[in-house]
N, C-alpha and C positions, 0 to 999 in steps of 0.2 A: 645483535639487533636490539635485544632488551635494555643493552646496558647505555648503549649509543642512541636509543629513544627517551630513555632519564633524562641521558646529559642532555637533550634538543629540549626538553620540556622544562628543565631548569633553567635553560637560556632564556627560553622565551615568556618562561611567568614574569619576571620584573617587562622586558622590552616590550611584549605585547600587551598587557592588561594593564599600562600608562596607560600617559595622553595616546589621544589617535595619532599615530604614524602620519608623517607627512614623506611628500617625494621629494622634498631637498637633498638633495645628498649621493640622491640614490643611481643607480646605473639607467643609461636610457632603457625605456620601458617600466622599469621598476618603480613600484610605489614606497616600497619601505626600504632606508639605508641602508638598515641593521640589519637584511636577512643574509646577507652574505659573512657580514662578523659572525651573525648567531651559527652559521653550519659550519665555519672556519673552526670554531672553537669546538663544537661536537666533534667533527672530524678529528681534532689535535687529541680529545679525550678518549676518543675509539677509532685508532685510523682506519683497523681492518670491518667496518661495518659496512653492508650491503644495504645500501639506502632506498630502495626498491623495498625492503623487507622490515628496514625501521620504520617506516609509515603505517604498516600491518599495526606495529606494534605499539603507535602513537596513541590511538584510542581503546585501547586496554588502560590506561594511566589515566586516574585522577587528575593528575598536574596540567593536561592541559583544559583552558579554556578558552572558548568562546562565545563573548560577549556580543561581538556586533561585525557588522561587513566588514572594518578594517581588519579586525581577526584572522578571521576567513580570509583573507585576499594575502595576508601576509603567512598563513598556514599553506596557501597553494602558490605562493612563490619562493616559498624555503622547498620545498616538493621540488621544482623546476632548477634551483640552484642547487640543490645538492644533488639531481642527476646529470646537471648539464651543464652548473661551472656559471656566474654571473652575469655573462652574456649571452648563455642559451637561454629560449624563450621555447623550445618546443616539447619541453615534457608537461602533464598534464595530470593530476593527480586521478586516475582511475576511478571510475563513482562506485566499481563494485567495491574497494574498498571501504564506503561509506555506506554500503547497503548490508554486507552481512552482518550477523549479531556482533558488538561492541561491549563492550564493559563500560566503558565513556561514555554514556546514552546522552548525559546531556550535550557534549561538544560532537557529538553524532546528529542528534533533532538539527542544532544551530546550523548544521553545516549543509543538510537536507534541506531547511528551510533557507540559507543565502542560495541553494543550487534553482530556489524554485522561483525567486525575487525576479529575477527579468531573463531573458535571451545571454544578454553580456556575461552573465553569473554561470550559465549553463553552459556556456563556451569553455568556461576555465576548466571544464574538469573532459579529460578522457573518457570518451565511450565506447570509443573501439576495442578497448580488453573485454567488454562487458556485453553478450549480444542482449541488447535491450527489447528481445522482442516483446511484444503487445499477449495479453492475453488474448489467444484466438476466437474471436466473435467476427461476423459480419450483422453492421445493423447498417443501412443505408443511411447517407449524410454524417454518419457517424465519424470524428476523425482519429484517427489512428495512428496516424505517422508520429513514430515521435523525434521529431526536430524543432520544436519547441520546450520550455517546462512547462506550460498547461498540461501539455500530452502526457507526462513523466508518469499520471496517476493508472495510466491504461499498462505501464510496466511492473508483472509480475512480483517482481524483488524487489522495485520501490515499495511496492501499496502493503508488502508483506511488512517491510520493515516499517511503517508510519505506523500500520496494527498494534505492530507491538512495542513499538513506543508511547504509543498514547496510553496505556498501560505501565510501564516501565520511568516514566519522565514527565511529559507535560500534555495532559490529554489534551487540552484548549489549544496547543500549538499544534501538536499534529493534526485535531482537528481540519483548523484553517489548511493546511497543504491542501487539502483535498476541496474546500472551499468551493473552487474556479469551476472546478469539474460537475461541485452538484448543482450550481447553476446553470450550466452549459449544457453539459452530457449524462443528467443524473440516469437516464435508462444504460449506459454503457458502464457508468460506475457501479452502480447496483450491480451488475451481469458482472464487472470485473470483482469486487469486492466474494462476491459469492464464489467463484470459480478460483480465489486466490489462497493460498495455504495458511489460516489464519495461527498464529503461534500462539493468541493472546487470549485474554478473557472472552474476546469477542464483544466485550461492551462498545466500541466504534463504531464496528461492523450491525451489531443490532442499531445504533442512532442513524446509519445510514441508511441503513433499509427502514427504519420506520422516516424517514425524511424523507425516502422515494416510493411510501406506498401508495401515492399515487398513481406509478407505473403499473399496479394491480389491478386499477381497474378505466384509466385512459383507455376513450375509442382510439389513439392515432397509431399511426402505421408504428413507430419506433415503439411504444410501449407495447405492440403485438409482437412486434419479432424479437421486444427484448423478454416475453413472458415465455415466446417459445424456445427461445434459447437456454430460459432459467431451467424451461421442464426438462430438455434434451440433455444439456448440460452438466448441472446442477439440480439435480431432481430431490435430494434432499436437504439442501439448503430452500430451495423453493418450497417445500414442504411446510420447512423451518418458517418462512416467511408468513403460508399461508395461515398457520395455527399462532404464530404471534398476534396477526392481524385480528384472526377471530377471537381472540382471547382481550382484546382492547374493548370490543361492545360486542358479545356472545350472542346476544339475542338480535341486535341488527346483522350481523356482519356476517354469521353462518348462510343465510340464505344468500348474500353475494358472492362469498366463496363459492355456492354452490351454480350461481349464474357464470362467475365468471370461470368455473369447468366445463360447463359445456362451450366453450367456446372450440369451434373445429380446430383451430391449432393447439389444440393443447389436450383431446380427445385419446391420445396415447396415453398420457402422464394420468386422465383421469383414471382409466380403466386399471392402471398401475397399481395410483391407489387406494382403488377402491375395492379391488380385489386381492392386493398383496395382503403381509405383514397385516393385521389388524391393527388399529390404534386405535384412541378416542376420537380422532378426525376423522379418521375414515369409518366409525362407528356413529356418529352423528352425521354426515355427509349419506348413510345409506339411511337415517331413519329419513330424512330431511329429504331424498330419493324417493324414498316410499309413501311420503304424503304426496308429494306432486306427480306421482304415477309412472316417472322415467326407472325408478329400481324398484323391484320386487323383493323385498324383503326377507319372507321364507327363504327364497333360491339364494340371494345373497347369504344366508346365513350359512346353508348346507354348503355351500364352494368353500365357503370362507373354512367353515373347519374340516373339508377334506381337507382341502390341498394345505392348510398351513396345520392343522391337527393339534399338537399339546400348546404348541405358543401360541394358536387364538383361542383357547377353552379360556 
């Protein structure tokens, strides 16, 4: 498969990264002439290769690139011809193999961002090997289905891998993927982004939670179930969120933290922590308790160092 993904990526540096491919020539349906010469000739140099398995190995290789939607279009019709023969149209390059970690990050981003371009883009690739389910949230009006690529950012293994591309390759593009969403659905990308397996620095993931901290403190119904979802959830990325927030204006923003815990949905998560693990948050959340008369401070202390003992001295 290694050696049979050389030779396809060799073909295809001169033929693809020319002029843009035109459909003259080409088989009905087809956009590019040459995608049928370009796997003839892989095949002649590796006949025994499993082409199912050289596409694994396509974006481990530097050699290949893509520049722009003819790329891409002519990358998932060599996919369709070398499993199905020049006038099969029904194979579908699988998107999981475009979501887990790649060596190729950059023909990996390019190939993420033409899947995200329109409907028509999102068609070309197989989803059925790949269960694309949604991180599980319920926020009402919220949409979830993903049969569109707006929705693609509400899928676990997509939003992991944009994480860590925006690190790895091109922050500003991976940025934009997620775009649509923090317009549309920024309380379910928040809630998705936190509950997602982050591989990366996290610098993304911080610019979009501070981009939706408005969801911290909106009266509407979606930023209430999307806060209680964070505490239930994701109780220490919520955390995370809350001490980033107070750490931007310390002296406004602890006393909001502290309104926006008593709020009844979210009255478990306070008592959490504000009794747990000691920290500086929840050590100024009890002094800040103790001026406004809701925490007793003495009693807070004494619980605090029974129950957690040398790790809150």
């Amino acid at each position: 498969a290694d050696l049979a993904a050389k030779a396809f990526c060799a073909s295809v540096r001169d033929a693809w990264n020319g002029p843009t491919p035109t459909s003259e020539g080409a088989a009905p349906g087809r956009r590019h002439p040459g995608t049928a010469a370009l796997i003839e000739a892989a095949r002649e140099a590796v006949p025994d290769a499993k082409w199912g398995d050289v596409f694994e190995v396509v974006f481990e290789l530097p050699d290949l690139i893509l520049d722009d939607a003819a790329s891409c279009e002519a990358l998932l019709e060599a996919y369709q011809v070398a499993l199905g023969g020049a006038d099969d149209q029904s194979h579908r390059l699988p998107l999981l193999s475009v979501l887990r970690r790649c060596r190729n990050t950059r023909a990996q981003l390019q190939l993420l961002k033409f899947a995200c371009e329109s409907q028509a883009h999102f068609d070309e690739f197989d989803r059925n090997g790949l269960v694309l389910q949604p991180i599980p949230v319920e926020l009402r009006d919220a949409p979830w289905e993903l049969t569109s690529p707006d929705k693609l950012w509400a899928c676990a293994p997509f939003l992991e891998a944009v994480l860590e591309l925006a690190d790895l390759e091109d922050f500003g593009l991976a940025r934009s993927l997620l775009d649509g969403a923090m317009q549309s659905s920024r309380e379910a990308l928040l809630l998705c982004v936190c509950m997602a397996e982050d591989r990366s620095s996290g610098t993304l993931q911080a610019e979009i939670a501070l981009s939706a901290q408005g969801v911290l403190t909106d009266a509407g119904e979606k930023s209430m179930a999307a806060r209680s979802a964070l505490a239930e959830r994701a109780p220490d990325r919520f955390t995370g969120l809350l001490r980033s927030w107070m750490e931007l204006d310390p002296e406004q923003h602890l006393s909001r933290v502290r309104k926006l815990l008593s709020q009844p949905e979210l009255a478990e998560f306070w008592n959490k922590l504000l009794y747990g693990p000691p920290s500086e948050l929840s050590c100024l959340l009890a002094i800040v308790g103790d001026a406004g008369g809701d925490v007793l401070l003495p009693q807070w202390l004494r619980r605090v160092l029974q129950e957690h003992q040398d790790s809150a001295a």
